[in-house]
DSSP file (Angstrom, degrees, kcal/mol; ACC not computed):
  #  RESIDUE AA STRUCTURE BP1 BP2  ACC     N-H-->O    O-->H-N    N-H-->O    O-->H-N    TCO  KAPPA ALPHA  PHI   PSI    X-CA   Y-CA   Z-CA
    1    1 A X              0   0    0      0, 0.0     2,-0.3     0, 0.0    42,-0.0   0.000 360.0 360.0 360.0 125.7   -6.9   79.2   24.4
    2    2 A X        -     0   0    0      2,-0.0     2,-0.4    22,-0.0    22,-0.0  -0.644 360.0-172.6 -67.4 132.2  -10.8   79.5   25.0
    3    3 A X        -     0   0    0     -2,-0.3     2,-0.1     2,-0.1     0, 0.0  -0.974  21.6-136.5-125.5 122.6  -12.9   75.8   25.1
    4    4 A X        +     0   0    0     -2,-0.4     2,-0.8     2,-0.0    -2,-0.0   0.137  59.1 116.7 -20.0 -19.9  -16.3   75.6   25.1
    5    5 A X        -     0   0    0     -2,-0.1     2,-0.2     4,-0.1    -2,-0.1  -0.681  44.4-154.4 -92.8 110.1  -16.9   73.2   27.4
    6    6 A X    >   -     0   0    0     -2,-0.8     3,-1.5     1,-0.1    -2,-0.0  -0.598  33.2 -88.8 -87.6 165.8  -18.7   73.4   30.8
    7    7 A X  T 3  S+     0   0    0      1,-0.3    -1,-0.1    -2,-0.2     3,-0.1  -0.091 123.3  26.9 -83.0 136.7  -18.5   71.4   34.1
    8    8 A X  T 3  S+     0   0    0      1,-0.2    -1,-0.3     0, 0.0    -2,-0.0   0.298  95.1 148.7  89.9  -4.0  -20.8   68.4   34.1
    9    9 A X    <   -     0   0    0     -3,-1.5     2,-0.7     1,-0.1    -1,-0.2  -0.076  45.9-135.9 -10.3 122.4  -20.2   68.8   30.0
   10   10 A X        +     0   0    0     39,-0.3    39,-2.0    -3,-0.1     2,-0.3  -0.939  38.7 165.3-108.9 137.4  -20.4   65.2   28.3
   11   11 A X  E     -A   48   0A   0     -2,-0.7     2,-0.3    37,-0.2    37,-0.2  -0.951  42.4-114.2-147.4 174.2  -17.4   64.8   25.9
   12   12 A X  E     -A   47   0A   0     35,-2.7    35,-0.9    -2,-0.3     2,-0.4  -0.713  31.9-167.1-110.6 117.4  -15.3   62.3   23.7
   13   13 A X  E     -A   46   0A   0     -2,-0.3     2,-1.0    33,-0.1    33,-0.2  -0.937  23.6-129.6-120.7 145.4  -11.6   62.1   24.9
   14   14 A X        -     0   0    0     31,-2.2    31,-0.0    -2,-0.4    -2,-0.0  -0.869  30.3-149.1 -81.0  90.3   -8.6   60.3   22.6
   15   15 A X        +     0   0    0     -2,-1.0    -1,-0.1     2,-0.1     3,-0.1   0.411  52.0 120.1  -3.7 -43.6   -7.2   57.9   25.6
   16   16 A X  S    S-     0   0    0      1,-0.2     2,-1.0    21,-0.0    -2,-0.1   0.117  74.0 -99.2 -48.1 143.9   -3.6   57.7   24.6
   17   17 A X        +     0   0    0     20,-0.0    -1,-0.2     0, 0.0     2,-0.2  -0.440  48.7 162.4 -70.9 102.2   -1.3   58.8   26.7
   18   18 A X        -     0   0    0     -2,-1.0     2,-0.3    -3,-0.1    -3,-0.0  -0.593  33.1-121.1 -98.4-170.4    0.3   62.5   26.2
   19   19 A X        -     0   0    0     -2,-0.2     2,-0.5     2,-0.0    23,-0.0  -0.800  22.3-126.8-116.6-161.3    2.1   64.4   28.6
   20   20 A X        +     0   0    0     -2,-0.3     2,-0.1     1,-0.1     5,-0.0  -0.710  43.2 148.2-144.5  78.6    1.1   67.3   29.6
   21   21 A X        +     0   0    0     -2,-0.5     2,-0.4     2,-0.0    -1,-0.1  -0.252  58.8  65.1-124.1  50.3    3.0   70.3   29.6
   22   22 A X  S    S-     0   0    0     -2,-0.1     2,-1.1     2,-0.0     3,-0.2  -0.957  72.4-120.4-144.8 154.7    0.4   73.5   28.9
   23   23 A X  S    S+     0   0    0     -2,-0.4    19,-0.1     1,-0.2    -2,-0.0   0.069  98.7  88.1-100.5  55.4   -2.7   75.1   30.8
   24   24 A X        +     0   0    0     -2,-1.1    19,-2.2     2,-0.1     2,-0.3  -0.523  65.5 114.3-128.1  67.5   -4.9   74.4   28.1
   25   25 A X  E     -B   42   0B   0     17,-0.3     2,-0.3    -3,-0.2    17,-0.2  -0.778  51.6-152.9-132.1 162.3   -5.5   70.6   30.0
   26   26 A X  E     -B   41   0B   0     15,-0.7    15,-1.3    -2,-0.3     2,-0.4  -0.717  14.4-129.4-131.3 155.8   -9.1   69.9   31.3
   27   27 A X        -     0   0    0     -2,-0.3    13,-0.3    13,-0.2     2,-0.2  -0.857  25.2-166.6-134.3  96.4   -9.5   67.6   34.1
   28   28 A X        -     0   0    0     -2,-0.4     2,-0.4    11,-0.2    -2,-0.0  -0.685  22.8-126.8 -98.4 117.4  -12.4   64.6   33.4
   29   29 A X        -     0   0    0     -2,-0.2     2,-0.3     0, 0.0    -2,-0.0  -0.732  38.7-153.5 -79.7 129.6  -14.2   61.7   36.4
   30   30 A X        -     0   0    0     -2,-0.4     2,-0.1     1,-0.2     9,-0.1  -0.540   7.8-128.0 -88.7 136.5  -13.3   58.8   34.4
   31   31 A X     >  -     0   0    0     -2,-0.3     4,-2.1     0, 0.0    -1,-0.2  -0.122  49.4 -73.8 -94.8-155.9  -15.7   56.0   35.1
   32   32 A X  T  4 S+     0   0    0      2,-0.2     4,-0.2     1,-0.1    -2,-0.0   0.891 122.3  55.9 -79.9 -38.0  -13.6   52.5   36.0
   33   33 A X  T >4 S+     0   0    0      1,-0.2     3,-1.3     2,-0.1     4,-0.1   0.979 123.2  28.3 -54.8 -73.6  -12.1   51.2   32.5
   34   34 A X  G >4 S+     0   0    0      1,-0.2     2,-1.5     2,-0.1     3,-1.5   0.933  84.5  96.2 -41.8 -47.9  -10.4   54.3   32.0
   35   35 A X  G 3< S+     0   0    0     -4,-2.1    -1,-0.2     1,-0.3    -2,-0.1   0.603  72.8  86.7 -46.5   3.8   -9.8   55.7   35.4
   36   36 A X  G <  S+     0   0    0     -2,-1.5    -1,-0.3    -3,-1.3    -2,-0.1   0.934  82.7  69.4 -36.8 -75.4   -6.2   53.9   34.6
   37   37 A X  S <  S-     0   0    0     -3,-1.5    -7,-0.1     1,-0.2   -21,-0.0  -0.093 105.9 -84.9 -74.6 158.1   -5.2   57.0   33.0
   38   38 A X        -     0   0    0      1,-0.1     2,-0.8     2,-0.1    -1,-0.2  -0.273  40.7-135.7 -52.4 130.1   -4.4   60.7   34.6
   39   39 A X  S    S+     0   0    0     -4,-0.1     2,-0.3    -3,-0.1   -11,-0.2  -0.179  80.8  87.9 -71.6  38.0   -7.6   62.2   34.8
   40   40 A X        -     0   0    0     -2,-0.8   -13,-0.2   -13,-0.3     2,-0.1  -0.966  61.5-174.3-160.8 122.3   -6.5   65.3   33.5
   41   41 A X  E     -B   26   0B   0    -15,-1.3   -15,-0.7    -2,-0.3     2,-0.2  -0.430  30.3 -92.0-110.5 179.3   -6.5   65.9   29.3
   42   42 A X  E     -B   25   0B   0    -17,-0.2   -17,-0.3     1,-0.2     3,-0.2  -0.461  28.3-135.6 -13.7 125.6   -5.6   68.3   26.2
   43   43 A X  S >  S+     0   0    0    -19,-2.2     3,-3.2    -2,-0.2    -1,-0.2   0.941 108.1  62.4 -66.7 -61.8   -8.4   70.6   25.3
   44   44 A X  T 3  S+     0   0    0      1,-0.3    -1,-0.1   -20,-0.1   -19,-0.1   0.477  99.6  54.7 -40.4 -22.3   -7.3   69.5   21.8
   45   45 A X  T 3  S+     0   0    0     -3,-0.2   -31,-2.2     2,-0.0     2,-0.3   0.047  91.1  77.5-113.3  23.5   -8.2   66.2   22.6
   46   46 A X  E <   -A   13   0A   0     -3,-3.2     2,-0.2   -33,-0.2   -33,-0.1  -0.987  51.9-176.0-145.1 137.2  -11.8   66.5   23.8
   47   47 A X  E     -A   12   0A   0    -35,-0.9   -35,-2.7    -2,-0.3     2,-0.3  -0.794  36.3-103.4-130.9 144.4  -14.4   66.9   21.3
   48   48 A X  E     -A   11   0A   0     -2,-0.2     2,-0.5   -37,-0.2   -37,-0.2  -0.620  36.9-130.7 -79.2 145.1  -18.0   67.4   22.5
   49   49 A X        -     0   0    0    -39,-2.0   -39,-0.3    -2,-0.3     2,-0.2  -0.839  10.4-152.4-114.9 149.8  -20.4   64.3   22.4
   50   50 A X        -     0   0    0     -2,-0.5    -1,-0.1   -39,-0.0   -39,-0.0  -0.601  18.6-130.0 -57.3  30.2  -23.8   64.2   21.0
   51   51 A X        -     0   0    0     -2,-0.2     2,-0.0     1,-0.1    -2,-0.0   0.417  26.2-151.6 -48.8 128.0  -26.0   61.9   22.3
   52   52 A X     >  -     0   0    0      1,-0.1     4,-2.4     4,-0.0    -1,-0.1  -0.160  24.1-113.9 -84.1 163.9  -27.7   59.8   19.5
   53   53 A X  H  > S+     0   0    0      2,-0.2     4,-1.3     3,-0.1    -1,-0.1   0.822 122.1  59.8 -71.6 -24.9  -31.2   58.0   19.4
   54   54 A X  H  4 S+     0   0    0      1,-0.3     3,-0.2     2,-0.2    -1,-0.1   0.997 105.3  47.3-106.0 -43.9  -29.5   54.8   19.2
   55   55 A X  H >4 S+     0   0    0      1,-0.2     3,-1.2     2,-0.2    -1,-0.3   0.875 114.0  51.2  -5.0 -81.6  -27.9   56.0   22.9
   56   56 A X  H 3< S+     0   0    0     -4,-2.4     2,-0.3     1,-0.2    -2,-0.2   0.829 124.4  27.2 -21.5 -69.6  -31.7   57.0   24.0
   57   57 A X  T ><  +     0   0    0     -4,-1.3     3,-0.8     1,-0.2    -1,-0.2  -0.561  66.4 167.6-139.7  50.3  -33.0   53.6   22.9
   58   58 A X  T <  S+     0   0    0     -3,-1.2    -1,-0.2    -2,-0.3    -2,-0.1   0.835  78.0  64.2 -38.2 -54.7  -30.2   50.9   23.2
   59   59 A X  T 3  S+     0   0    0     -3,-0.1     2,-0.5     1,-0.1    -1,-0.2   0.846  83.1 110.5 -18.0 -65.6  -32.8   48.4   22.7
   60   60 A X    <   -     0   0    0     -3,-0.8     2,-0.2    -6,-0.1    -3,-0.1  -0.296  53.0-147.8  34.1  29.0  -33.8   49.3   19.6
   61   61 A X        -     0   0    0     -2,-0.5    -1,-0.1     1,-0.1    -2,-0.1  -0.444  10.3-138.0-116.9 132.4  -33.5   47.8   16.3
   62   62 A X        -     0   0    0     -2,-0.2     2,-0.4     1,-0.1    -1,-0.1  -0.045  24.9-118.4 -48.2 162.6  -33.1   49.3   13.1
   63   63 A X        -     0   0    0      3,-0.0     2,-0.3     0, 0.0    -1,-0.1  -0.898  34.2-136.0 -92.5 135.6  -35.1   47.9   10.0
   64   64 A X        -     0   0    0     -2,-0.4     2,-0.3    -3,-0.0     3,-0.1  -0.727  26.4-104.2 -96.6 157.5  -32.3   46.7    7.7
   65   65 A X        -     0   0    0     -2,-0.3     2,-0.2     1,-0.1     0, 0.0  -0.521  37.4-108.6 -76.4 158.8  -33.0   47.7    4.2
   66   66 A X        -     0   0    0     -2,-0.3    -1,-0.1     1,-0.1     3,-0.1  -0.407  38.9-115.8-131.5 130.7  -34.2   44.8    2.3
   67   67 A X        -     0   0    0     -2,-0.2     2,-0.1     1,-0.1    -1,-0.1  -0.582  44.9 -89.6 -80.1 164.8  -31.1   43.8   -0.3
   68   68 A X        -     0   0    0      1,-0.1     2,-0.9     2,-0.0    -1,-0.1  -0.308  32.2-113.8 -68.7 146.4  -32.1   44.3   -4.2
   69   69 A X        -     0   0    0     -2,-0.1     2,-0.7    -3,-0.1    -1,-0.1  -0.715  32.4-170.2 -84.3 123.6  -33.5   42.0   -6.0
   70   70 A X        -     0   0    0     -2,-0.9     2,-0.1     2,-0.0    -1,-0.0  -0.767  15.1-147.2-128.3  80.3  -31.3   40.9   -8.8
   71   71 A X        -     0   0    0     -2,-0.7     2,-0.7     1,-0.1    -2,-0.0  -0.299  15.3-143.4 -69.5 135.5  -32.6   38.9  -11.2
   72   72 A X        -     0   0    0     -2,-0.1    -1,-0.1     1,-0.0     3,-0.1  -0.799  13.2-131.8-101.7 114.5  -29.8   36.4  -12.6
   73   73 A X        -     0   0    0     -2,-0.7     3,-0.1     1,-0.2    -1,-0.0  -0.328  20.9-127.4 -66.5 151.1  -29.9   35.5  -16.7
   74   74 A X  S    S+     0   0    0      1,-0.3     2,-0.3     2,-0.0    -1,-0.2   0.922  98.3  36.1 -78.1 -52.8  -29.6   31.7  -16.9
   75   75 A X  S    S-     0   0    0      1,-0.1    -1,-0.3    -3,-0.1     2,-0.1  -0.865  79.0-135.9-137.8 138.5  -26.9   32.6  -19.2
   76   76 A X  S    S-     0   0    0     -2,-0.3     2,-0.2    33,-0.1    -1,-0.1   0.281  73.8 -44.0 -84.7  38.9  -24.0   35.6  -19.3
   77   77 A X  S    S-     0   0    0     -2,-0.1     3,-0.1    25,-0.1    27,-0.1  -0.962  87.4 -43.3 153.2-177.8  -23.9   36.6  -22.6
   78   78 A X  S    S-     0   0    0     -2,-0.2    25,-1.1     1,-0.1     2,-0.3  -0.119  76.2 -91.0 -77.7-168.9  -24.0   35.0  -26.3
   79   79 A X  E     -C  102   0C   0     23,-0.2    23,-0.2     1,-0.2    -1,-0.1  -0.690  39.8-175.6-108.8 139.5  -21.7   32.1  -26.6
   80   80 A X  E     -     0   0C   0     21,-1.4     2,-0.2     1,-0.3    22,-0.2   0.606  68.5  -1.6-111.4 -46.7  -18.1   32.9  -27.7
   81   81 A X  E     -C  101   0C   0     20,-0.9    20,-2.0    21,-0.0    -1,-0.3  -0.942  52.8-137.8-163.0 120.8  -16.7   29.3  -27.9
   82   82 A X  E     +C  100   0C   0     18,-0.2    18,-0.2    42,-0.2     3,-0.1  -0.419  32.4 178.4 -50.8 146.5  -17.6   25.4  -27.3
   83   83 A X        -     0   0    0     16,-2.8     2,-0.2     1,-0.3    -1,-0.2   0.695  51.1  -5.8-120.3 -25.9  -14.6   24.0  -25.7
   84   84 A X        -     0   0    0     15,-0.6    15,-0.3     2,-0.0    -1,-0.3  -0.764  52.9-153.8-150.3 171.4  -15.1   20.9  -25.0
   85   85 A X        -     0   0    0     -2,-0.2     2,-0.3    13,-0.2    13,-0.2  -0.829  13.6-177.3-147.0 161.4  -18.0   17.9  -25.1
   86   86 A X  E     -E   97   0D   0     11,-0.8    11,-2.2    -2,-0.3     2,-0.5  -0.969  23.7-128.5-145.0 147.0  -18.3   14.7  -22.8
   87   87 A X  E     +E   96   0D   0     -2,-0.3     9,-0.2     9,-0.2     2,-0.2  -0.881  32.6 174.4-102.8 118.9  -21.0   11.7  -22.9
   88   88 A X  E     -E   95   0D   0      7,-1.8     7,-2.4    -2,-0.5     2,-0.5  -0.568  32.5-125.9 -88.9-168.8  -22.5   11.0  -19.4
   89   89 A X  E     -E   94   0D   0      5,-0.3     2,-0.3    -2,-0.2     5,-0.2  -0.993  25.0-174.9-146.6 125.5  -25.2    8.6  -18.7
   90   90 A X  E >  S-E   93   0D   0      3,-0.9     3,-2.7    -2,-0.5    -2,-0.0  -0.976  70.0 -14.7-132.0 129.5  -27.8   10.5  -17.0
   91   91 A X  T 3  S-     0   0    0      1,-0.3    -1,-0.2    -2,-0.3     3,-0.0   0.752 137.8 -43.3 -15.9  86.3  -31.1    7.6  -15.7
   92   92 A X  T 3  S+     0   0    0      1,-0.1     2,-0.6    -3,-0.1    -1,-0.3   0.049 119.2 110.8  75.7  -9.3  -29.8    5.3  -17.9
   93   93 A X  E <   -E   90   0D   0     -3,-2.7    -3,-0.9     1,-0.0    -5,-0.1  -0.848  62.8-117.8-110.8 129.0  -28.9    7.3  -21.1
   94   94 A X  E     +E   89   0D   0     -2,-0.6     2,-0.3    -5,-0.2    -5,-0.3   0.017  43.0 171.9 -32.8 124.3  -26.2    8.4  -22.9
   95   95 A X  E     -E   88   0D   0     -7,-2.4    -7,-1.8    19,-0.0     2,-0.4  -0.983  25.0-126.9-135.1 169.8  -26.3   11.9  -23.1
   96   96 A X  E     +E   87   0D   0     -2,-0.3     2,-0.2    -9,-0.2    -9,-0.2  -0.786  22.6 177.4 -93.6 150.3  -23.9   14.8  -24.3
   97   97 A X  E     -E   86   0D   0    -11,-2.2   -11,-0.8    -2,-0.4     2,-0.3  -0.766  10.0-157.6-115.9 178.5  -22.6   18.0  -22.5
   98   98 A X        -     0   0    0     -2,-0.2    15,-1.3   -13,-0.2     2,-0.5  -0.917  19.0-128.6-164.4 152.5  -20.5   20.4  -23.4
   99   99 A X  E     - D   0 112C   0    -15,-0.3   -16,-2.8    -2,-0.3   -15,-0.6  -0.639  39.5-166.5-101.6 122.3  -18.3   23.0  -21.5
  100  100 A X  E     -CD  82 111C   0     11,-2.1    11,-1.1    -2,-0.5   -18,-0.2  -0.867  15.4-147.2-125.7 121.3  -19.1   26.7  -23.0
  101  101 A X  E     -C   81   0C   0    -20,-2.0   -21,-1.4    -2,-0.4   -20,-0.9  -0.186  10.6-155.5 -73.4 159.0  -17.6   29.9  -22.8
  102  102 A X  E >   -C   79   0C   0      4,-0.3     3,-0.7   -23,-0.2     2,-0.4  -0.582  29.3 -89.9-114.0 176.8  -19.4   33.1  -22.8
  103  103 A X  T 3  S+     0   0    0    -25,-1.1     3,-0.1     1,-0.2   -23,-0.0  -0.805 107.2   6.4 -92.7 136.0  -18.1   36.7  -23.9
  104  104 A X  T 3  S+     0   0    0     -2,-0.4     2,-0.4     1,-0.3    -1,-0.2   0.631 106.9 126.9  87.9  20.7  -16.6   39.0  -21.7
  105  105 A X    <   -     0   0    0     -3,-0.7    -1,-0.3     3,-0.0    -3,-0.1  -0.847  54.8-137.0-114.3 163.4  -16.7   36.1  -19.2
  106  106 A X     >  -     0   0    0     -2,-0.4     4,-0.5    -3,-0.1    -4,-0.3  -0.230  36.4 -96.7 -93.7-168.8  -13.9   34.6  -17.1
  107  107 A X  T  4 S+     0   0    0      1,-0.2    -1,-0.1     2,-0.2    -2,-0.0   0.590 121.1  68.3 -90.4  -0.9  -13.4   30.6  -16.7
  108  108 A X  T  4 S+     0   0    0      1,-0.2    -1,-0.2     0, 0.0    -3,-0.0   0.962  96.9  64.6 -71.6 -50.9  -15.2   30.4  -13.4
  109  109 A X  T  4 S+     0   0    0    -33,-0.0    -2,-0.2     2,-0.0    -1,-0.2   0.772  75.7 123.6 -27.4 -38.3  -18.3   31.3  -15.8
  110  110 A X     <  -     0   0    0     -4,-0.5     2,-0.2    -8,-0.1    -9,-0.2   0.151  44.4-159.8 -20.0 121.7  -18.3   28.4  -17.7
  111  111 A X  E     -D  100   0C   0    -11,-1.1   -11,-2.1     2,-0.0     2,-0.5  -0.746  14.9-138.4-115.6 166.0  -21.0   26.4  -18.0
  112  112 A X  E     +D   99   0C   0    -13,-0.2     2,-0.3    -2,-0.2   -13,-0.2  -0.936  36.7 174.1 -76.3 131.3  -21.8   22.6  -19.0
  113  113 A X        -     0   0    0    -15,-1.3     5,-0.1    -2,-0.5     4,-0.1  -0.979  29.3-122.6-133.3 149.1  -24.7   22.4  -21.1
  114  114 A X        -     0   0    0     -2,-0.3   -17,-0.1     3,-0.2   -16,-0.1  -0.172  44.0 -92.4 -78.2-146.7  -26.7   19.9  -23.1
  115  115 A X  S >  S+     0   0    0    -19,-0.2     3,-0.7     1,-0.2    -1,-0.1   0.907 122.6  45.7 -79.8 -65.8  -27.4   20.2  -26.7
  116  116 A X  T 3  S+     0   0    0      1,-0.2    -1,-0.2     5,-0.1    -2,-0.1   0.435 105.6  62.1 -68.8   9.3  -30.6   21.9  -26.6
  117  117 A X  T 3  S+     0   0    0      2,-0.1     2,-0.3    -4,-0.1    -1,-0.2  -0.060  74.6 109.4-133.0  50.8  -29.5   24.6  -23.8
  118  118 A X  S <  S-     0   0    0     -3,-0.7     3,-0.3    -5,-0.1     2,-0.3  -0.578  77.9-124.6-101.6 156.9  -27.0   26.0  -25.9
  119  119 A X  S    S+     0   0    0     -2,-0.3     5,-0.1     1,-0.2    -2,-0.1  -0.784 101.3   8.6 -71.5 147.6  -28.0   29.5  -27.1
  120  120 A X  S  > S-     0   0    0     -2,-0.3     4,-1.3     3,-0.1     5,-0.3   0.906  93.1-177.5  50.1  43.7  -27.8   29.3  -31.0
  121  121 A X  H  >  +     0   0    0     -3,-0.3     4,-2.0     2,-0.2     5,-0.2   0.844  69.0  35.9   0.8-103.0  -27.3   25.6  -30.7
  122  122 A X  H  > S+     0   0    0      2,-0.3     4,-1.6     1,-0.2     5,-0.2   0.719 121.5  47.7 -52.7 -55.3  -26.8   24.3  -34.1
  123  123 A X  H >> S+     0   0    0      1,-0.2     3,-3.5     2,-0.2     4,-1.2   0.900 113.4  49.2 -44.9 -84.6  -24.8   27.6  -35.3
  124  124 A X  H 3X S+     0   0    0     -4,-1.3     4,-1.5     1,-0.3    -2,-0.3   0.728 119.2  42.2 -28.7 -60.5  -22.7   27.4  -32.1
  125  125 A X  H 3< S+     0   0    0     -4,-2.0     4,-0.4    -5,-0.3    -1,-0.3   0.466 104.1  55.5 -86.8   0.0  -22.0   23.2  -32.9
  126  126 A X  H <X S+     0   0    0     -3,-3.5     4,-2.3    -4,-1.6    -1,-0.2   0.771 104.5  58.8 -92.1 -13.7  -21.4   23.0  -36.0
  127  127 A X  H  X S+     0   0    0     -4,-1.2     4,-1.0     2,-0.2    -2,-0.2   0.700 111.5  40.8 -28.9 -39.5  -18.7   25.5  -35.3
  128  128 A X  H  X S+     0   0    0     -4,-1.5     4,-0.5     2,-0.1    -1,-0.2   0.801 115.6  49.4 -92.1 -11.8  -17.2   23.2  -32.9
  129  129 A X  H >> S+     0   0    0     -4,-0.4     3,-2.1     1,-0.2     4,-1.5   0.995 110.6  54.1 -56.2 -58.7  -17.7   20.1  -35.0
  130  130 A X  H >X S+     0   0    0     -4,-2.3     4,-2.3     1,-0.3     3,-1.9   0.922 112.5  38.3 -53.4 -70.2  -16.3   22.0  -37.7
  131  131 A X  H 3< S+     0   0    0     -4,-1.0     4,-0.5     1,-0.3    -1,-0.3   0.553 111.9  60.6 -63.1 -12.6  -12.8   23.0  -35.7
  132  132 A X  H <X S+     0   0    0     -3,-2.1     4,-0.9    -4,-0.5    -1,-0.3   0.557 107.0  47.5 -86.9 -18.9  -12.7   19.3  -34.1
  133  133 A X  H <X S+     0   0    0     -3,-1.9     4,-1.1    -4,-1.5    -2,-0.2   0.713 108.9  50.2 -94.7 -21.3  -12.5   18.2  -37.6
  134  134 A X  H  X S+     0   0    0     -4,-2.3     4,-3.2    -5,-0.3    -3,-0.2   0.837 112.5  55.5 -73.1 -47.1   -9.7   20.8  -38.7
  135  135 A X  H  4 S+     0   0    0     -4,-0.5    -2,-0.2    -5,-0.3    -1,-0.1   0.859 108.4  39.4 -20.6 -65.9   -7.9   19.5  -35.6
  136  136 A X  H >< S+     0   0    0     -4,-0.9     3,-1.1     2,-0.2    -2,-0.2   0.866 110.2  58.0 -77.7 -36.6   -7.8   16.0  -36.3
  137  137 A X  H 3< S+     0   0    0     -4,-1.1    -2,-0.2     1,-0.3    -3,-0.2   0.999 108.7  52.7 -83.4 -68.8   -7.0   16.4  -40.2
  138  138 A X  T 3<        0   0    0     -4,-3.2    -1,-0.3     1,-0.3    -2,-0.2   0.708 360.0 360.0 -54.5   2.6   -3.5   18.7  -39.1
  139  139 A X    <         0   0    0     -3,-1.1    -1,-0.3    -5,-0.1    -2,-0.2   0.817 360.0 360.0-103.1 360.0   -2.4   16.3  -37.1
């Protein structure tokens, strides 16, 4: 089997140990890490190396690409369903929240919101008034 490679050749060798029972072997100076192993390889298992810019110019540094800009909606979709409401006292006044689900969203989405930073507010709460009152009457 013919290989390409001529002496003083720089190439890429797979380390592992075979043995070595063909004349199709190459025989490689090892620098110190390596020299462990028999200096002597598979052609299959030397590939010719390439030297790269980054090789050239170890110093170097790339420009990373700048990530996108991803503008984030305050909120992820129309409102599917109040779930809940609770009174805090927020500097000194009672106020309401209320835990709302979104479409197509899971429950880490959830939000608290007050009253007025509901989308569709009023629609959206008298719907849950409405279904807290259906509640209470079956029970």
């Amino acid at each position: 089997m013919e290989h390409d490679f001529k002496e003083g050749a720089q190439v890429l060798v797979d380390l592992h140990y075979h043995q070595i029972d063909r004349e199709n072997a190459v025989e490689l100076k090892l620098t110190e890490e390596p020299s462990r192993n028999p200096p002597v390889f598979p052609v299959s298992l030397v590939k010719p190396y390439f030297q790269t810019e980054e090789d050239e110019f170890p110093f170097r540094k790339k420009n990373p690409t700048p990530p996108e800009i991803v503008e984030v909606e305050d909120f992820p979709g129309p409102v599917r369903k109040i779930i809940k409401a609770r009174k805090i006292i927020l500097n000194g006044e009672d106020q309401r929240q209320y835990l709302v689900r979104f479409n197509n969203q899971t429950a880490d989405k959830y939000k608290r919101l007050a009253e007025d930073a509901i989308p569709d507010g009023n629609l959206n709460l008298r719907r849950f008034r409405a279904s807290r009152r259906n509640e209470q009457s079956h029970q």
